[in-house]
N, C-alpha and C positions, 0 to 999 in steps of 0.2 A: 544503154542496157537498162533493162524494167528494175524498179527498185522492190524488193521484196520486205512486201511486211510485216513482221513479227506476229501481230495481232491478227490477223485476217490468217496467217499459217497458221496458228495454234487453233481459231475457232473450226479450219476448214479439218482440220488433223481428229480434235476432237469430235466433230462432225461425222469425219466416216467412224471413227469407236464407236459411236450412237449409233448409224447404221449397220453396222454388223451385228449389233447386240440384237437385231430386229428379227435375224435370219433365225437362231438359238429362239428368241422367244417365241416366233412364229410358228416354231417346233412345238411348243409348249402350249398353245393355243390349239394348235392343230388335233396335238395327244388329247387335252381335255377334253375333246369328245369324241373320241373313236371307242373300241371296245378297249379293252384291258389288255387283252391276247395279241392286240396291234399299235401298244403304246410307242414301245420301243421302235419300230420300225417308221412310225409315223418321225418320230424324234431325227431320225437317222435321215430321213429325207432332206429335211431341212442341213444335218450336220456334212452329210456329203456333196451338198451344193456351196456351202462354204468352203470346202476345203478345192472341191473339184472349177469351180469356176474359177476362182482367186487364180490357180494356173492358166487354167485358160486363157484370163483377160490378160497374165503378162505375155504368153508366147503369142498369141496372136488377137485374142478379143480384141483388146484395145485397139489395135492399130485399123482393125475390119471398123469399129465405131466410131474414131475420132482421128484416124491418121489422115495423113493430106488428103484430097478428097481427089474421088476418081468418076467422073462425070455425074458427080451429084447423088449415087447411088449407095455408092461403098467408099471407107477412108482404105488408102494403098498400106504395099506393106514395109513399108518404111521405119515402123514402131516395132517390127517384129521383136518380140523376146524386152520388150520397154528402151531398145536401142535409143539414144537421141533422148530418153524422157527421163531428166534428170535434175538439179539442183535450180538450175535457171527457170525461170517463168517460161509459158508459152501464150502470147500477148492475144492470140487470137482465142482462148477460153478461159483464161485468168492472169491477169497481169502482173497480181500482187504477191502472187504463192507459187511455192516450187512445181513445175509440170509434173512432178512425181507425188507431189501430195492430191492436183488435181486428180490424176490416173486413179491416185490409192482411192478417195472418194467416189466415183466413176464405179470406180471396182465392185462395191458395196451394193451398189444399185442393182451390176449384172449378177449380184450372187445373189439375190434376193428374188427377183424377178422368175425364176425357172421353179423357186423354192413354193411361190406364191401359187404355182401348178398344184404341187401335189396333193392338195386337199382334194381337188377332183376326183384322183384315183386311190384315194388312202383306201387299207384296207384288201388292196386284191391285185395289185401291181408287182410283177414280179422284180427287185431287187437290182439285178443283172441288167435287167430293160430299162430299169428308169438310168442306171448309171452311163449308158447310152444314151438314152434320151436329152436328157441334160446337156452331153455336154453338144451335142448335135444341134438341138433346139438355141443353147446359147448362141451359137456362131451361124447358124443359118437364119435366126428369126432375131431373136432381140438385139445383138449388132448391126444388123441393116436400119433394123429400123431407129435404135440410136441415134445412126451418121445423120438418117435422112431429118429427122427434127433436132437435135442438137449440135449433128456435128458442123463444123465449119464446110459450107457449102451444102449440105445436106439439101435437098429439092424442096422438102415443105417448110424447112427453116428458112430459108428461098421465098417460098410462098406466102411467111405469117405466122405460122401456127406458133401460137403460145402452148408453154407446158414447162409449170414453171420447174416441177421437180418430179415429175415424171407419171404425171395422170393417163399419158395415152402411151408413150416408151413403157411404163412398166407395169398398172393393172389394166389398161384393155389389150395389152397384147398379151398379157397373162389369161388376165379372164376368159377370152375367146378362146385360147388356145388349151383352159381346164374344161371349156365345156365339148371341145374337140376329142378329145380326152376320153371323157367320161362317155361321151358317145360311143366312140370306138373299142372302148373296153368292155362296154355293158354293163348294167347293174349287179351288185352286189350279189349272191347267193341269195344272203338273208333280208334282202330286200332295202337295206338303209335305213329299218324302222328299228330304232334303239335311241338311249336317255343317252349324253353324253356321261362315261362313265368319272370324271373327276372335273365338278363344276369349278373346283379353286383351282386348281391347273388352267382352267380356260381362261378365268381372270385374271391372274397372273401372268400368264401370255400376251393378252390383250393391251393389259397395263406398261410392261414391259414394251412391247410393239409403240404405245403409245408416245411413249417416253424417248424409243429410238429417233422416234415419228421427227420429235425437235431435228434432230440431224439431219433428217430427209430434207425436211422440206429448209427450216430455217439455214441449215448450212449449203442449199442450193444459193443462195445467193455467194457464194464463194468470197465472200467477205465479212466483216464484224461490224458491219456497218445498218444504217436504219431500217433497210431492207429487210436486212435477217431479224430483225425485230417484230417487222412487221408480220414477217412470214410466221414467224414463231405463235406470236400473239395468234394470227386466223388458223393455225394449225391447231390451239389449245380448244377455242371456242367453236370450232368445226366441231371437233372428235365428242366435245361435250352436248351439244346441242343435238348432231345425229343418235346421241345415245336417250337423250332425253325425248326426242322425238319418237324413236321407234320404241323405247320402252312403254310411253304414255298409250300411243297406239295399240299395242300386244293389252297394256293393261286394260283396255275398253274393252279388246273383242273377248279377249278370252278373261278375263279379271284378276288376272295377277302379274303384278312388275317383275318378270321373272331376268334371271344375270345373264342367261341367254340372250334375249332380246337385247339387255344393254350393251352389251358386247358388241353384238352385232352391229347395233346402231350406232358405237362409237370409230367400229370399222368404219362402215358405210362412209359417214362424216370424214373422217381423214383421211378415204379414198377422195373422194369429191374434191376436198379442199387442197389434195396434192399438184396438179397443173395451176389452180390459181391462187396459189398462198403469196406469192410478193406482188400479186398483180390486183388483189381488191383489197376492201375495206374490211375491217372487222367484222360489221355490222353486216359488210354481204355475205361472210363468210360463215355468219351464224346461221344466214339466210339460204346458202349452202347445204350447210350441213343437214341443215332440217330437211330443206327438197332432198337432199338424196338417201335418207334415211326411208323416207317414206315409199319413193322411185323403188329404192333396195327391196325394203318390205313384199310391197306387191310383188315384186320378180320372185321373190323365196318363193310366197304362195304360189304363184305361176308356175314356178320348178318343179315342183311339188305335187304337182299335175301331170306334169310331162313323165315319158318312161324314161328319160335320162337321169343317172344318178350320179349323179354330182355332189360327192359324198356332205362336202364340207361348204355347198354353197359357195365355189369361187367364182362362178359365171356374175350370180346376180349383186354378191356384194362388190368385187374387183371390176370385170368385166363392166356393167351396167354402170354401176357408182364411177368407174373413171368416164364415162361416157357421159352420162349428166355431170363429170364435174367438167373436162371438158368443153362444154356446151356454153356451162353453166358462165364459164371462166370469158368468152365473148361478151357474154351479156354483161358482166360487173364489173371486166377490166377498167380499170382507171383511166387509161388514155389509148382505149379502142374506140374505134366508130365501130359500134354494135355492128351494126350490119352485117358489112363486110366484115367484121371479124368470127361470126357467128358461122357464117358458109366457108370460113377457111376453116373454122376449127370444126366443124361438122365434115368438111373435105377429109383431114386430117384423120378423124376417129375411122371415120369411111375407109380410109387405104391401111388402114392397121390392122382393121374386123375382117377385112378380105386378106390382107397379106398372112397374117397371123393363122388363122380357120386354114387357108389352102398348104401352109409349107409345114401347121402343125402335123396335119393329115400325111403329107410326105412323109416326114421326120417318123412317124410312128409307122410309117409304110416301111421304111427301110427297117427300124427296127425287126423289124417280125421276118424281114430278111434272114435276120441272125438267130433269133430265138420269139418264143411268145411272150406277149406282152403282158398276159396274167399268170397269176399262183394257177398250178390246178386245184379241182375242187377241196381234195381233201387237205390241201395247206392251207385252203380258207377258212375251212371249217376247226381246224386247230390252230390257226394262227400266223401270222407273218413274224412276228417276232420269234419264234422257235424254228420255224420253217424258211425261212431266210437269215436269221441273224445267229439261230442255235442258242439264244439265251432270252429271256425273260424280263420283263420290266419290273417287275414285281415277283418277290421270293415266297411271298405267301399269299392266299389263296381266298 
């Protein structure tokens, strides 16, 4: 019988507390720059994907992403309702911690991941659809593609592909699937051109996200050991280095270091440095952060071009930033042969942007089966938070 370790269960315990904190903050990050009239409802995105996955992953999520595996594709449903995942280790995804702390941590990830969406469509998505959406999108998109890189037998975990805490499992199959999104719903009324309306909110969010960030990635190594150290450590100097990068940038072209920009850039950076944080150096991982702050940058501007409104920018910072980290993650592994490990993890991001893009497009096909997928006009122009939620973020005026 696996011996369980005290230590590595409390880091991995604490580990998911840090990531859940991510999902709430991410709400908070999201709010700081929407209008006023759409705080609340931006908040509620993030808080109904907490509440709405964490079910899902017991009755059946978990078992479709990690239960025995069923020709490489999908885990069977043997875990239905967390059956069998209990007290004892399970030796094939951690040997030293209870299968049910594993699962709880797991969990974290699938509640964040759909959350990571909704910046896309902040602002004009009707309420009713997204709580469809969600929970449709978790079980048919992010549990596949779970199994197939992390789960045991999974095809491209099969294949190679690194990831170490979920750079292509959770922002590029987010990212593609906000800017599927944002496509299919069409831009804003009022076009997307507005200041974010509470810049300490956005920081606040960011910082908090940051801070979850430790759990993400440091507690993927599922133990308290040098790993999570290390992971920890390249997760700090990503998020700071992507922010210092894209801020110095912003301050050239346009000449002010604005909190925007830092934000952005500290996102950017702990997207990148998520698939390779136990797997490089510090120094790559600085090296990291900076390439994909910059990568990010130019995508914004690119968006920015484009007629798709992508309210909150998730394509180019989630989307894009796990893509170069990704990449990025063959090239600095420690004990990869470049090469070949570069065209597996390019294989890898490649089956995610196609799987992802085509079952989000479904997912949102059936929705509209049931109902439309936006506010009508005049709830846009008064608000989602009064017009979907009936109450107000703000009591004064």
């Amino acid at each position: 019988m696996e011996r369980i370790s005290a230590g590595d269960t409390a880091w991995v315990l604490t580990s998911a507390a840090l990531v859940m904190l991510m999902t709430p903050a991410l709400g908070f990050f999201y709010g700081g720059f929407v209008h006023r009239k759409n705080v609340l409802s931006t908040l509620m995105h993030s808080f109904f994907a907490l509440c709405a996955v964490a079910v899902q992953w017991v009755l059946w999520g978990y078992t479709l992403a990690f239960g025995p595996d069923w020709h490489h594709v999908i885990g069977g449903f043997a875990w239905l309702g967390f059956a069998h995942v209990g007290a004892a280790p399970n030796p094939q995804y951690a040997a030293t911690i209870p299968h049910a702390a594993f699962a709880l941590f797991q969990m974290m990830f699938a509640v964040i991941t759909p959350a990571l969406i909704t910046g896309a469509f902040a602002e004009r998505k009707r309420f009713a659809a997204f709580l469809i959406f969600t929970v449709l999108w978790s079980t048919l998109v992010y549990d596949p593609i779970a199994h197939w890189i992390w789960g045991h037998g999974g095809w491209l975990a099969d294949l190679g592909a690194l990831d170490f805490a979920g750079g292509t499992v959770v922002h590029v199959s987010s990212g593609v699937a906000a800017l599927v999104c944002a496509w299919m719903l069409g831009p804003r009324l009022h076009g997307g051109a507005h200041e974010p309306h509470d810049r300490t909110m956005m920081l606040l969010g960011i910082a908090l996200c940051w801070f979850g960030w430790f759990g993400f990635n440091a507690g993927s190594a599922l133990a308290a050991n040098g790993i999570a150290a290390i992971a920890f450590v390249n997760t700090d100097v990503a998020g700071a280095m992507g922010a210092l990068a894209w801020m110095t940038l912003a301050w050239w072209r346009s000449g002010s270091p604005t909190a925007v920009g830092a934000a952005a850039g500290s996102a950017a950076g702990l997207v990148a440095i998520t698939p390779a944080a136990g797997y490089v150096t510090p120094a790559a991982a600085i090296l990291i952060g900076a390439i994909a702050a910059l990568v990010c940058y130019g995508a914004v501007q690119l968006r920015a071009r484009m007629r798709v409104d992508d309210a909150l920018d998730v394509f180019p910072v989630h989307g894009i930033g796990g893509t170069v980290g990704a990449i990025l993650t063959g090239i600095f592994a420690v004990h990869a042969a470049v090469a070949h490990q570069v065209l597996v993890q390019i294989a890898a991001v490649g089956v995610v942007w196609i799987y992802s893009a085509a079952m989000t497009w479904v997912v949102l096909k059936l929705v509209m089966i049931v109902m439309p997928l936006r506010v009508t006009a005049d709830q846009e122009h008064l608000g989602l938070d009064l017009t979907q939620h009936a109450e107000p973020a703000y009591q004064w005026t």
